[in-house]
N, C-alpha and C positions, 0 to 999 in steps of 0.2 A: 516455531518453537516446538514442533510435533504433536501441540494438541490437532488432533481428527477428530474427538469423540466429546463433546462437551454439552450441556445447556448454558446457556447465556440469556439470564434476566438483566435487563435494566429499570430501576428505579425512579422517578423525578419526586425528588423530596420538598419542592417548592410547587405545590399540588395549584399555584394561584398563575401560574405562569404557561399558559396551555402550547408557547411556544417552545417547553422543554421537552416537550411529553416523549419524543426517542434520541435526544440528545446522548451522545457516548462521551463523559469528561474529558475535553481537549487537552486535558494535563500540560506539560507543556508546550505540548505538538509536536511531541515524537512517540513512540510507541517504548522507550522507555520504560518507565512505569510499570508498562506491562508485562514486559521481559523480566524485570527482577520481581515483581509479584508474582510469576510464574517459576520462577527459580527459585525461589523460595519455598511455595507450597511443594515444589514437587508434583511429577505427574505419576500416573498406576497404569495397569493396562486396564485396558477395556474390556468389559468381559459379556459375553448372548447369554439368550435366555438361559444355556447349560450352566452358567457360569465357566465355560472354557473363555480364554484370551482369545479377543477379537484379531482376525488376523487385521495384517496393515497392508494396505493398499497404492498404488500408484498408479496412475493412467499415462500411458507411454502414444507417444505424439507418432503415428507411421507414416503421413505424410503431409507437408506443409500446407500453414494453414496463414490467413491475414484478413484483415480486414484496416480500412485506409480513409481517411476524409481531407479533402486539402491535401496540403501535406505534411502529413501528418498521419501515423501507423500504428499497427502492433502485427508483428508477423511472428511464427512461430517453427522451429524446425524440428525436424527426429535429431537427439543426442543422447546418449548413455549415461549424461545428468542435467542437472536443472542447472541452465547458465544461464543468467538476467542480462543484457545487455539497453541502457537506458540512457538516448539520446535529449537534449532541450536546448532551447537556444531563447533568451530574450536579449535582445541584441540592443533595446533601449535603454538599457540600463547594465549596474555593473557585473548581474549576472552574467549573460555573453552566453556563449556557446560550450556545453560542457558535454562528457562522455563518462559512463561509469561503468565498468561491467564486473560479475561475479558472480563464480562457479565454484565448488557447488554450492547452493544457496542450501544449508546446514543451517540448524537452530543457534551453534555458537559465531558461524560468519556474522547472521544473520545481527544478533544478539550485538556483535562488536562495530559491524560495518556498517548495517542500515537502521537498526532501530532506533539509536538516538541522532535523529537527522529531524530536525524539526519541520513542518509546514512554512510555506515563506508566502509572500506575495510583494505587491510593488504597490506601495506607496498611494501612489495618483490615482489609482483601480478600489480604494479601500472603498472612498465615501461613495463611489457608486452600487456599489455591491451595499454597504449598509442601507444606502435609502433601499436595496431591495429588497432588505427585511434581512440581508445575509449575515454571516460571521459575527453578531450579533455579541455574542462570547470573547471572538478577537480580542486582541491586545501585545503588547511587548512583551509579554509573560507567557503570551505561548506563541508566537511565531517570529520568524527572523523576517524585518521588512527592509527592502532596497526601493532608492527614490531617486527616481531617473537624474536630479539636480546634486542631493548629497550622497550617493551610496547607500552602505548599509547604515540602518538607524540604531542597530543593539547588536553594534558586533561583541564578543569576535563571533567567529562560525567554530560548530565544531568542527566540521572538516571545511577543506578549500571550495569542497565539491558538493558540500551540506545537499543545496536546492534538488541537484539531482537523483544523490541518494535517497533523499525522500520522494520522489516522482518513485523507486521502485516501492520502497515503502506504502503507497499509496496501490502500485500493480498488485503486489503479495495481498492486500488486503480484500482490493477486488476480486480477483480472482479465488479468491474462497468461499464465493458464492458458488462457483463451480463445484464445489466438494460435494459427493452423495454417493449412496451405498459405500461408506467407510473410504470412500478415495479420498486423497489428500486434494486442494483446491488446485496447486498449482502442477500443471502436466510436466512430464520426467521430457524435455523439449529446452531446445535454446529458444527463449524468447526475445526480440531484439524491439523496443519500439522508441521511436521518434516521434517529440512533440504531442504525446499522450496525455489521458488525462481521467478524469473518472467515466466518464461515457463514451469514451472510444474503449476506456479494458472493460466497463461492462459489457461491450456492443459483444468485442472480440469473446469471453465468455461465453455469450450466446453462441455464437460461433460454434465455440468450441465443444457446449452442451450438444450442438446439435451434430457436427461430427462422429461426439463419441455414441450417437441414438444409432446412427447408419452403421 
């Protein structure tokens, strides 16, 4: 959405609950929300100490970068824009094997194509993840679930391609840990990955911090 320059508090207003303490509200479990609360306020430039405008910044990819588990990836190339390219396969269920990709990844693609793509999971994976204290929050109200026997449980989907879309919605957000000295998080590079996840784009992130030290 071209915030670079922000501070970001989080709150927990249920002070008895010590498992909220950095909880970010899963609203519905898409990034929604967040896109029209940000279109709304409106953004300003940024401005240094002189109060001159911060310039804006980009980190451009000069040569191929990846990092890989299984199989399973995130590789990255030199392109003269930001093109997401985001492979997933659950092949147990009616998910399947999908492909998404989109260039340039712009605050208004972004805004229309991935931000309202909700968080999804499978069914038969829920109650083990809750005995492990996980998702805790979950529910039908913020994520779309498919179950290897009935499908999806709360359709429709927004898109056909929901699951996927949001796997980049999840890359754009990790990868903004990447963001410092005024750069934007995610590198002006085609990124392509398969079967990712939050700790392979963290991993790849590192990576990528450490690339741009050399």
């Amino acid at each position: 959405m071209s915030v670079d320059n922000c501070r970001i508090e989080i709150t927990n207003l249920d002070s008895d609950d010590s498992d909220l303490d950095s909880e970010v509200p899963i609203l519905d479990g898409s990034a929604r929300e967040w896109v029209e609360r940000i279109e709304k306020d409106g953004l300003v430039a940024a401005k240094d100490e002189c109060g001159n405008d911060c310039e804006k910044l980009a980190p451009y990819l000069n040569e191929p970068i990846h990092v890989s588990k299984n199989d399973s990836f995130v590789a990255a190339f030199p392109s003269p824009k930001v093109r997401v390219s985001y492979g997933i396969d659950f092949p147990q269920v009616a998910i399947g094997s999908q492909w998404f990709s989109l260039a340039p990844l712009e605050d208004s693609l972004y805004a229309r194509e991935i931000a309202p793509s909700r968080t999804f999971c499978i069914y038969e994976e829920v109650e083990h993840m809750r005995n492990a204290g996980l998702i805790k929050g979950g529910s039908l109200d913020n994520a779309i679930v498919c179950s290897a026997s009935k499908g999806w449980l709360n359709p429709p989907l927004r898109f056909s391609d929901e699951p996927c879309r949001h796997k980049i919605l999840d890359l754009v957000g990790d990868l903004s840990l990447f963001a410092r000295f005024g750069n934007q998080g995610l590198p002006v590079a085609h990124i392509v990955v398969y079967k990712g996840g939050h700790a392979l784009h963290t991993n790849f992130g590192r990576h990528l911090n450490d690339s741009f030290k050399s």
